[in-house]
C-alpha positions as CSV (number, residue, x, y, z in Angstrom):
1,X,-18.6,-16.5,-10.5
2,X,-17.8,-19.7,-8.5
3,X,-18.4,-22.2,-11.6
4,X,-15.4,-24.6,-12.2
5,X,-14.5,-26.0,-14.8
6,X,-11.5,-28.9,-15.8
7,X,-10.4,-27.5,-12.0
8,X,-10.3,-24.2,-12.9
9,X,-12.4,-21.2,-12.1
10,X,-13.8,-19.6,-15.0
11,X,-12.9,-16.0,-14.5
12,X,-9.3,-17.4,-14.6
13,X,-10.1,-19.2,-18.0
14,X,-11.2,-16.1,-19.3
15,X,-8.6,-14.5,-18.0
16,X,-6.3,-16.8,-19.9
17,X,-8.1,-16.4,-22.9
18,X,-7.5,-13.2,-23.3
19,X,-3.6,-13.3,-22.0
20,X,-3.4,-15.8,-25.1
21,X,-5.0,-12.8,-27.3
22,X,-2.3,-10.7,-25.7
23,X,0.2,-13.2,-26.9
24,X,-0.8,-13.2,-30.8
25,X,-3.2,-16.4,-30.4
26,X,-5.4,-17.1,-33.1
27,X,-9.1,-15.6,-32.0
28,X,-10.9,-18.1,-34.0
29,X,-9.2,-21.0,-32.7
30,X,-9.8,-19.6,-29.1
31,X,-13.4,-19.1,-29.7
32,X,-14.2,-22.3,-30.9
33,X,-11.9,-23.5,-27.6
34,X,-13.8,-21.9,-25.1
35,X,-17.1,-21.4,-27.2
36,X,-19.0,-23.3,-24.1
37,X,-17.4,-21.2,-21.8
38,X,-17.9,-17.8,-23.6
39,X,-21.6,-18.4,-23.8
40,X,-22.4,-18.0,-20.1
41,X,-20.6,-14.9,-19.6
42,X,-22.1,-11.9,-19.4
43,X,-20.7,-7.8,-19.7
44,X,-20.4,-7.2,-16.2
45,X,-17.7,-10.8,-15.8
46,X,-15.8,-9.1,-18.9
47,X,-15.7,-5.7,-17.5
48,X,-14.2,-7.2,-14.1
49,X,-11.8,-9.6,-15.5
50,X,-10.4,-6.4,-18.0
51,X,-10.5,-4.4,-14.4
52,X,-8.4,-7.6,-13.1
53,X,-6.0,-7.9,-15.6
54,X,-4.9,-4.3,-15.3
55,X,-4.1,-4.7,-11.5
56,X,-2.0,-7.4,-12.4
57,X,-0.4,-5.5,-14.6
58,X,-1.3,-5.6,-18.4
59,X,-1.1,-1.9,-19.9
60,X,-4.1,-0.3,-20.2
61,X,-3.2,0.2,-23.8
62,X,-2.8,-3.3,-24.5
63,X,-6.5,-3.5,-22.8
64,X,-7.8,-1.2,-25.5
65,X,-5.9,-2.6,-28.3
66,X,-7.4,-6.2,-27.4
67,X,-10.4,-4.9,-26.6
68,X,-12.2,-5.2,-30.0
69,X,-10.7,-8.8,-30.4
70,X,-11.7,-10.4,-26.9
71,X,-15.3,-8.8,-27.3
72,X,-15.5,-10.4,-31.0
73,X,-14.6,-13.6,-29.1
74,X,-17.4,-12.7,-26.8
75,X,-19.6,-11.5,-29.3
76,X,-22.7,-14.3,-28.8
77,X,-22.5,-13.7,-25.2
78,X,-22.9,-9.8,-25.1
79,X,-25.9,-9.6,-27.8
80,X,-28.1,-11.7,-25.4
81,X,-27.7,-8.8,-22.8
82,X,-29.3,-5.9,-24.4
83,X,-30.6,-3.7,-21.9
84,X,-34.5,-2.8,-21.9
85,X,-34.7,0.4,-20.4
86,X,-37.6,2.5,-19.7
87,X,-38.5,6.3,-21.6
88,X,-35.9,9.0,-20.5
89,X,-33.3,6.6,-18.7
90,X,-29.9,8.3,-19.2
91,X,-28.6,4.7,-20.9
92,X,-31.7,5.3,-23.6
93,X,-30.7,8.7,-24.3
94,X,-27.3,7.9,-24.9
95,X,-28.1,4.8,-27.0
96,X,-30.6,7.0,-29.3
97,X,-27.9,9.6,-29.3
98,X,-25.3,6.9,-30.3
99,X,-27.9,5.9,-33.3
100,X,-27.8,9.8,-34.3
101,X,-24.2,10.6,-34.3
102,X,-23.9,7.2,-36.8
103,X,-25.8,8.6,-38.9
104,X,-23.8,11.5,-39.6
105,X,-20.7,9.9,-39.2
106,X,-22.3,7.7,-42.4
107,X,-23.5,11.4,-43.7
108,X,-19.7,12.4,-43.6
109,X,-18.4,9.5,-44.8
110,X,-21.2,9.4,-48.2
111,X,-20.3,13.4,-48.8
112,X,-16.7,12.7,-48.9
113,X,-17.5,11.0,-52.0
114,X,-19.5,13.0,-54.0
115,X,-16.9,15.9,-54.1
116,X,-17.1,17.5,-57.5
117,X,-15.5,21.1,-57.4
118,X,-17.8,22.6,-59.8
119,X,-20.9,21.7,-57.4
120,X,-18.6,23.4,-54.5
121,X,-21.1,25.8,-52.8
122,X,-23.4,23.1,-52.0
123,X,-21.3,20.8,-51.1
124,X,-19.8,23.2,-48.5
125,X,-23.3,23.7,-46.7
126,X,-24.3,20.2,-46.7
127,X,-20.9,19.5,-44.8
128,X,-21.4,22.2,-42.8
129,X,-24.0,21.3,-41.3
130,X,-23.0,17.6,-40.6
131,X,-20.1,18.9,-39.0
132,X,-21.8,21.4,-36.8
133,X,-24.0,18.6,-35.2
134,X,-20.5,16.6,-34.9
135,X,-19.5,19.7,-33.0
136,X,-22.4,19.6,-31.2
137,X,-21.9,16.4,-29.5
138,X,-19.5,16.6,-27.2
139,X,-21.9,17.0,-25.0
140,X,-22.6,13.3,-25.3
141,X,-19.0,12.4,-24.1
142,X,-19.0,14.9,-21.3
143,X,-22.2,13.3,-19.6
144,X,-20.7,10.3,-19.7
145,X,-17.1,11.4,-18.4
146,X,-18.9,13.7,-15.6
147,X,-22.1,12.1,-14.7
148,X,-21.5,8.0,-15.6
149,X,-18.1,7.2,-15.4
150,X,-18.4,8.8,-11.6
151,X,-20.7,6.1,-10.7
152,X,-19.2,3.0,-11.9
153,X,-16.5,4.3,-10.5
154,X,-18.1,4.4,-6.8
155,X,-19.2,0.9,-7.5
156,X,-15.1,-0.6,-8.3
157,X,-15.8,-0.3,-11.9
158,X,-12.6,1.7,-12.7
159,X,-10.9,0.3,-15.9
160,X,-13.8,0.1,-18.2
161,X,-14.8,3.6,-18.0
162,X,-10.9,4.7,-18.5
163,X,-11.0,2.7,-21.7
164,X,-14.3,4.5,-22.9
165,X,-12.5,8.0,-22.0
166,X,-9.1,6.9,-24.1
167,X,-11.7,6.4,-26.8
168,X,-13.4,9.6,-26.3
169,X,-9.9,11.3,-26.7
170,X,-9.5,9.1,-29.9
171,X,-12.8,10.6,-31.4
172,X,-12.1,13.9,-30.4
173,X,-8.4,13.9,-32.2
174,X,-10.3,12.3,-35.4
175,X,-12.9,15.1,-34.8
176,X,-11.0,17.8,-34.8
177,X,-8.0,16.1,-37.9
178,X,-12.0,16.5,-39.9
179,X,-12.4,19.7,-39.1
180,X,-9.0,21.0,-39.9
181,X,-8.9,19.4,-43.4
182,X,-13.1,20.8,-44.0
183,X,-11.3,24.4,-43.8
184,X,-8.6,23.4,-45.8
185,X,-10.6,22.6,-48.8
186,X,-12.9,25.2,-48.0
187,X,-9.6,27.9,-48.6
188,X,-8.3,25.9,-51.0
189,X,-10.3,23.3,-52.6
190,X,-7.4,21.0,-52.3
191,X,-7.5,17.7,-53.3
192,X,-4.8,16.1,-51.2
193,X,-7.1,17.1,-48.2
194,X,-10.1,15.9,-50.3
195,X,-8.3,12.2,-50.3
196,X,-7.1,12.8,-46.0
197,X,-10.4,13.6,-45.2
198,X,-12.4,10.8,-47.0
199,X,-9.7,8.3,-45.7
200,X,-10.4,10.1,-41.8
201,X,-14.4,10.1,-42.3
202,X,-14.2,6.0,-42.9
203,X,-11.5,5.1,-39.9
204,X,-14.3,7.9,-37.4
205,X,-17.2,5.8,-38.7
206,X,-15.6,2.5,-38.1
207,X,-14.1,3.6,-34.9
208,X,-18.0,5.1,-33.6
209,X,-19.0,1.6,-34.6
210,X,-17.2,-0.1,-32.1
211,X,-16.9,2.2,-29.5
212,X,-20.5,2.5,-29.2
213,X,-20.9,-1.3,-29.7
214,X,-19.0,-1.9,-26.5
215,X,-21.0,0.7,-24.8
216,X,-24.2,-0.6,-25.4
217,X,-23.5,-4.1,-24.9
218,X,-20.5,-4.3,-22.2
219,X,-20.4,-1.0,-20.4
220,X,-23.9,0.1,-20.2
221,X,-25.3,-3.4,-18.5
222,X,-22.3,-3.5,-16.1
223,X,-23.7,0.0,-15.2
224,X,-27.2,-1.1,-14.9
225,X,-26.1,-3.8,-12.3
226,X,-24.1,-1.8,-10.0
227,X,-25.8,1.5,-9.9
228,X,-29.1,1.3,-8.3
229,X,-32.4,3.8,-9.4
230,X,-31.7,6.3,-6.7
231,X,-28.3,7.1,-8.6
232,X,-29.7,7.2,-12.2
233,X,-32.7,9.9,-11.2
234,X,-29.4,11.7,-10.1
235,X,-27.3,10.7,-13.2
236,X,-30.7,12.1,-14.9
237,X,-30.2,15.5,-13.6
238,X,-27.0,16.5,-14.0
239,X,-27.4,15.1,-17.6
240,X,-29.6,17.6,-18.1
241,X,-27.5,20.4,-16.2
242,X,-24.7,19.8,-18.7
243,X,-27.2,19.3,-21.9
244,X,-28.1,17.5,-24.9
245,X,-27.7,17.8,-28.6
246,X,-29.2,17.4,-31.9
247,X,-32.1,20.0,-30.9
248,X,-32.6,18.8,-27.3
249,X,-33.6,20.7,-24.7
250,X,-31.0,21.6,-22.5
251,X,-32.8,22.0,-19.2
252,X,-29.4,23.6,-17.4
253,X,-30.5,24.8,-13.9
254,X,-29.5,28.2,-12.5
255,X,-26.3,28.1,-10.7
256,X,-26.7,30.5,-8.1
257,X,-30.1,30.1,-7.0
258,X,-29.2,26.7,-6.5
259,X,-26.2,27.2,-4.2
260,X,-28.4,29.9,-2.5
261,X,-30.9,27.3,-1.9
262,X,-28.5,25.0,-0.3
263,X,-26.9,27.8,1.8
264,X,-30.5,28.1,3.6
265,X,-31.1,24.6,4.9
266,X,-26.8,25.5,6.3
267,X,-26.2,26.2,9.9
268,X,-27.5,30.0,10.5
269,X,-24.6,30.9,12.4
270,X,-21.7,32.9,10.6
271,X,-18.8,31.0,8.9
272,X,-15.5,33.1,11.1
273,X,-13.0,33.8,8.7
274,X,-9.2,35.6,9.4
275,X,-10.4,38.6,8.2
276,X,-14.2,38.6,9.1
277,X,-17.4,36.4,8.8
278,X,-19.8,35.4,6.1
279,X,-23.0,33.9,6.3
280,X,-22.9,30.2,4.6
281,X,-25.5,32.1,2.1
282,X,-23.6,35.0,1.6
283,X,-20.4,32.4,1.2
284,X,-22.0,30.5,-1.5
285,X,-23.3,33.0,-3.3
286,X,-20.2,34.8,-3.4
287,X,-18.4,31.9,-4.8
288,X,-20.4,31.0,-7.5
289,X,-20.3,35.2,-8.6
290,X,-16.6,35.0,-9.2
291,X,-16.1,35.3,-13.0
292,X,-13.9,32.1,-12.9
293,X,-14.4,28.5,-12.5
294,X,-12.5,26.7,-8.7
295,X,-12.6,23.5,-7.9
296,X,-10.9,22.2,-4.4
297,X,-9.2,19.1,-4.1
298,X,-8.4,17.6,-0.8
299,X,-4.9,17.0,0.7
300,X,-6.1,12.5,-0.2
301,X,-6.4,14.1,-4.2
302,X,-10.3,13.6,-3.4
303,X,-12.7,16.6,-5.3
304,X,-14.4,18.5,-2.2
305,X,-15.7,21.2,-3.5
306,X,-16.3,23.2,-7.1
307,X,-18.4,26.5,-7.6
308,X,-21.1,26.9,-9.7
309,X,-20.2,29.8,-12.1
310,X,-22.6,31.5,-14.6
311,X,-21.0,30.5,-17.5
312,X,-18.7,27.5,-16.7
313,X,-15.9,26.8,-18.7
314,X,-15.2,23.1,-18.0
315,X,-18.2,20.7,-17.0
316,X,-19.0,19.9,-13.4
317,X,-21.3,17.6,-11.7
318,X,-22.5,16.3,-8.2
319,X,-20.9,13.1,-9.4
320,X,-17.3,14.3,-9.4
321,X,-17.8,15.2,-5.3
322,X,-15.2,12.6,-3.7
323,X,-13.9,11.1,-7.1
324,X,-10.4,11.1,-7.5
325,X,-8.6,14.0,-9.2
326,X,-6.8,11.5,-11.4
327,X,-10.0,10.4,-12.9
328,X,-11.3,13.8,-13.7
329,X,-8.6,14.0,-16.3
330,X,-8.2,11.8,-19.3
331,X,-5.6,9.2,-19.1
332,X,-3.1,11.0,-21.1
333,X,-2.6,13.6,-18.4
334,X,-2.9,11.9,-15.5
335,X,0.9,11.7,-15.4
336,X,1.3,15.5,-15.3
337,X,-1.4,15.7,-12.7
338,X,0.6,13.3,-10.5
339,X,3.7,14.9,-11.1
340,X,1.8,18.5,-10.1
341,X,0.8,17.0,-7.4
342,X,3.4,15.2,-5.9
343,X,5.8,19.0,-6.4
344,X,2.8,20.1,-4.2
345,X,2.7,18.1,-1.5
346,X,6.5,18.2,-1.3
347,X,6.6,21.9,-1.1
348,X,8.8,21.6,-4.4
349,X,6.5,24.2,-5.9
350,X,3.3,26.4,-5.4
351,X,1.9,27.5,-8.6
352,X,1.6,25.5,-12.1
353,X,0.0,27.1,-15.4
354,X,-1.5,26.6,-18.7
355,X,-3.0,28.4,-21.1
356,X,-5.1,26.9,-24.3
357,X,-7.8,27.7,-26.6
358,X,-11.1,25.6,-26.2
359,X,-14.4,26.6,-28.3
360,X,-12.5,29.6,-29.4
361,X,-11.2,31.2,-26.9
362,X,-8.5,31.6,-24.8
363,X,-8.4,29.9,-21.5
364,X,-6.1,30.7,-17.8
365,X,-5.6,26.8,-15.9
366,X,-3.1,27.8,-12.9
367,X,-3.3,25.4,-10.2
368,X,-2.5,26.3,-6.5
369,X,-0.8,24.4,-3.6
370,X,-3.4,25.6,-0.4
371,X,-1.3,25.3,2.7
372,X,-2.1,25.9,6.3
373,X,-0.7,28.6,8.4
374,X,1.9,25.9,9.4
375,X,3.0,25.2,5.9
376,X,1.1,21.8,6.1
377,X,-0.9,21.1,2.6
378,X,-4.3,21.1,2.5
379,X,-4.8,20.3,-1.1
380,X,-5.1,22.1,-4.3
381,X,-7.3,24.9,-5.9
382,X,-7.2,24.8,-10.0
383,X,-8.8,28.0,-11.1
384,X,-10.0,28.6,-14.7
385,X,-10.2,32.3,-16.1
386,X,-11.5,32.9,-19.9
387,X,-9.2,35.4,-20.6
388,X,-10.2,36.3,-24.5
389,X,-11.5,39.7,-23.2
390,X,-8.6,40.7,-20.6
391,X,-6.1,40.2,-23.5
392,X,-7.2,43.3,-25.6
393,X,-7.3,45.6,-22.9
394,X,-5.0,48.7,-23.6
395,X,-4.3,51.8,-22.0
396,X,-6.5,52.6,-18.7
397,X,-10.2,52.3,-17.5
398,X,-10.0,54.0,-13.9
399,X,-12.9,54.3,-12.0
400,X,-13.8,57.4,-12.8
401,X,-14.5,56.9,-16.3
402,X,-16.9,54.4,-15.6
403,X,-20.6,55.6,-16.9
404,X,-23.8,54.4,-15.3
């Protein structure tokens, strides 16, 4: 991006541009300004002059809330880039997925309209089962959080991804406003939730509608330039080890033969522990047994290490080996994560804990401070327990009772 123009380089034009957004200029004006200009740039220039303007300091926020403007002003530029991509790529799945969950999110918004409370019953199961496929796919988000944004991320395409994931939490708040006001009127046929939720299903339609606009035509070719085919036959898999939607096969792989397998082509010599030794086999087997989800962070806040559970509760994926723990998490609680881990490393505490419900049921997060014999920290291990069953435990089971 060497091109100059009146002097000036034209990342740093753009970059102005979109200060002058920042600063309440009008968008048409600028277009028409720059309209030369904005027709040679392409997704991957915007992606790196947003990344750009964040390490100089504009919010993040304000990124997001200009977002939709600056990509309007861009908006003959991006819709020459439309990627071609070939059956099966994970960039085609999640554009045909995109296309599906419009459709219901157009399915919501036409069914909010045609309430009519004598017609109740069957208005109830056509919503239902719109919602259940909007339920459904979360799926769709978690790929791209767990097996996506990973690899842009490993290429220095940071900001962009933490945009989309902001967005994702935005969905998912919408999401879950829709579901609380179907149940509502599904108690209590009320009509002030009738009005909420019509109002809710337009802003989640509009809001997919851009969101997925900027995907397809900004994120998703900045990803096909940076991540090479190698990287997407692995983004392929672990797509399909977290699973699809929508009546899509999900073609999850079996956790413990595959750490089993991996244990094999290991050194055959014992692992020596304090209180014994344990073949890398027996190791990794034992690990991914453990009724509980671990993952290991090293003492840099780099992921090292994560067990492969029967029945995970939180997604994991090869990608997330050597990210960041602070891009694991959603931008909202990176903060706390800092916090947790700064208290860590400063010996200021051990242990942190939450507790929350997710899909239903009730979920242990405690979060240890791993320390050497020494004292010296090592890093963290977050453990996650479902816990739904343990809390209606009364009285005793002792071993003795137990029946074959």
């Amino acid at each position: 991006m060497s091109e100059l123009i009146g002097g000036k380089d034209k990342k740093e034009i753009l970059k102005e541009l979109i200060r002058r957004l920042h600063e309440g200029g009008e968008v048409e004006e600028l277009k028409k300004q720059f309209k030369q200009l904005i027709q040679q740039t392409t997704p991957a220039e915007i992606a790196q002059i947003e990344e750009e303007l964040i390490k100089e300091g504009m919010p993040r926020e304000e990124i997001h809330r200009l977002c939709d403007i600056h990509l309007e002003a861009f908006r003959e530029s991006v819709e020459k880039d439309i990627p071609e991509l070939e059956a099966g790529h994970p960039l085609g799945i999640l554009m045909d997925e995109h296309r599906i969950l419009l459709d219901f999110a157009g399915r919501l918004r036409e069914l909010t309209g045609r309430w009519e409370p004598e017609n109740r019953e069957n208005w109830i199961r056509e919503m239902s089962k719109v919602l259940e496929h909007l339920r459904d796919s979360e799926s769709h988000y978690l790929r791209e959080e767990n097996a996506l944004f990973p690899y842009l991320e490993k290429h220095g395409v940071t900001e962009p991804p933490s945009i989309m994931w902001m967005e994702h939490d935005t969905i998912r708040s919408m999401k879950k406003e829709v579901f609380a006001l179907f149940e509502r009127i599904r108690s209590e046929g009320s009509d002030e939730a009738m009005a909420k939720l019509s109002q809710i299903a337009e802003g989640l339609l509009n809001f997919l509608s851009s969101h997925f606009y900027k995907e397809n035509r900004v994120l998703f070719p900045t990803a096909l330039k940076v991540i090479s085919s190698e990287e997407w036959q692995e983004i392929k898999t672990q797509f399909d080890e977290i699973g699809y939607f929508y009546g899509k096969k999900h073609t999850v792989g079996k956790p413990v033969e595959r750490g089993a397998e991996k244990a094999k082509r290991s050194p055959t010599g014992e692992v020596k522990l304090g209180m014994g030794s344990l073949t890398p086999e027996e190791l990794e087997a034992m690990l991914n047994t453990l009724p509980v989800d671990i993952t290991f962070v090293g003492s840099d806040d780099r992921v090292k290490y994560f067990n492969l559970a029967p029945d995970r509760i939180f997604v994991r994926t090869k990608g997330v080996i050597g990210r960041t723990v602070q891009k694991c998490h959603p931008q909202k609680s990176v903060d706390v994560v800092e916090r947790i881990l700064r208290d860590f490393k400063s010996g200021k505490r051990d242990v942190a804990e939450f507790w929350l419900r997710v899909r239903g049921r009730m979920v242990h997060i405690r979060y240890f401070a791993v320390r050497s014999s020494e004292g010296k920290y090592l890093g963290t291990l977050e453990v996650t327990q479902d816990i739904t069953e343990i809390q209606k435990l009364t009285g005793e089971k002792r071993i003795y009772d137990f029946e074959g």
